[in-house]
C-alpha positions as CSV (number, residue, x, y, z in Angstrom):
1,X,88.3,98.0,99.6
2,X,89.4,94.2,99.0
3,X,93.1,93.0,99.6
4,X,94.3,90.2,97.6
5,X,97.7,89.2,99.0
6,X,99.7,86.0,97.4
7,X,102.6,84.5,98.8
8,X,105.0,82.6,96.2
9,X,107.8,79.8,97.1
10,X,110.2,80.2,94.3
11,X,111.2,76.8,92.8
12,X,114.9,76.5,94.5
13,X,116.7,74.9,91.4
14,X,116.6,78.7,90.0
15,X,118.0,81.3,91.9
16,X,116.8,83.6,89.4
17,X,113.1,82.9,90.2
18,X,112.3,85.3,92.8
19,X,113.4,88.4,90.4
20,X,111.7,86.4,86.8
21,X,108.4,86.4,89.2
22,X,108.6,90.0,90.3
23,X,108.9,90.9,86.4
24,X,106.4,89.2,85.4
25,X,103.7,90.3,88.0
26,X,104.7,93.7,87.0
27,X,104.7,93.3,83.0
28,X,101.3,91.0,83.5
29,X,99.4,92.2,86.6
30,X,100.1,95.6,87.5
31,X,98.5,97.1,84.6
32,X,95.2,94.9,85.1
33,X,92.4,97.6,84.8
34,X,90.6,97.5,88.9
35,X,93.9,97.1,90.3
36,X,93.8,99.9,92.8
37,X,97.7,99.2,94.3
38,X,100.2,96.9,93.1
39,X,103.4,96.0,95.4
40,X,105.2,93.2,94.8
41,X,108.7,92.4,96.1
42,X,110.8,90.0,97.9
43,X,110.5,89.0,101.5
44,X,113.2,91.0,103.5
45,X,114.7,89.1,106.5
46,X,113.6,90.1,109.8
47,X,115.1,89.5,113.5
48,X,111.2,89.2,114.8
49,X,110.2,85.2,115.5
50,X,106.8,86.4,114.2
51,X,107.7,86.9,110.6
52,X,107.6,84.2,108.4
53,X,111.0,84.2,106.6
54,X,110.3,80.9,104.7
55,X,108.9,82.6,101.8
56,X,110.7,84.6,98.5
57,X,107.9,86.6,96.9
58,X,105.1,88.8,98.3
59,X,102.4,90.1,95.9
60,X,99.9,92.8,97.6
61,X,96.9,94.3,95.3
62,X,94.1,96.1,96.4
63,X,91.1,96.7,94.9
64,X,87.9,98.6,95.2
65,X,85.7,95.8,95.8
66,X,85.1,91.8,95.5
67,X,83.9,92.0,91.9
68,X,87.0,94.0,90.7
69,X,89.3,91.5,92.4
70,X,87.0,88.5,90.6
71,X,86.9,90.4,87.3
72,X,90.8,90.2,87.2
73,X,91.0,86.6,88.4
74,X,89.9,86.1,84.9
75,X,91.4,88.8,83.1
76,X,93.6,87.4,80.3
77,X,96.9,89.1,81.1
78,X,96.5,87.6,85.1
79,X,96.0,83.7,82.8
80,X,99.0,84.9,80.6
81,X,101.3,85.7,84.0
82,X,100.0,82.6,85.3
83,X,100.8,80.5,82.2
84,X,104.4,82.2,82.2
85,X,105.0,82.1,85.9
86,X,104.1,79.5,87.1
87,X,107.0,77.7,86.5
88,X,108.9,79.9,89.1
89,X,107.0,78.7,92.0
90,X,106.6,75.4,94.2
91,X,103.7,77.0,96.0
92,X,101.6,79.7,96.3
93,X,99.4,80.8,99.4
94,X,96.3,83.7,99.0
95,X,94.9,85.2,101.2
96,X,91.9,87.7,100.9
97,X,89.9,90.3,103.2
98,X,88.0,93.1,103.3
């Protein structure tokens, strides 16, 4: 199993970001062929220090292995979301483990 987990600062000077991103991951992404699980939402507040709150979207996919999870880094619907997207976001943090 391989996690791919992305973590998206919405551009601020649309406060319709964080919802336009969470459509398009699930119109462009979800549907990927090797994409085990798909969750993506936004970040819900918390009252722990430990969780970061700075954030507005949260993608989460899993996949069976490395090479499904490098297959769809070049799949052309994940280059179409990221062509559409990417507008939405001021940065973007990955992180990856299996």
């Amino acid at each position: 199993m391989f996690s791919h987990v992305v973590i998206f600062w919405t551009d601020p000077a649309n406060p319709n970001a964080a919802n336009e991103l969470v459509a398009g991951g699930k119109k462009y992404l979800a549907p990927i062929p090797g994409v085990l699980q798909f969750h993506m939402g936004k970040m819900v507040g918390s009252h722990r220090p430990v969780v970061d709150q700075t954030y507005q979207v949260a993608l989460n996919l899993v996949f069976p292995d490395k090479r499904a999870q490098d297959d769809y880094q070049v799949h052309p619907e994940h280059l179409k979301f990221v062509d559409q997207c990417k507008k939405l976001w001021t940065k973007v943090t990955v992180y990856d483990f299996a």
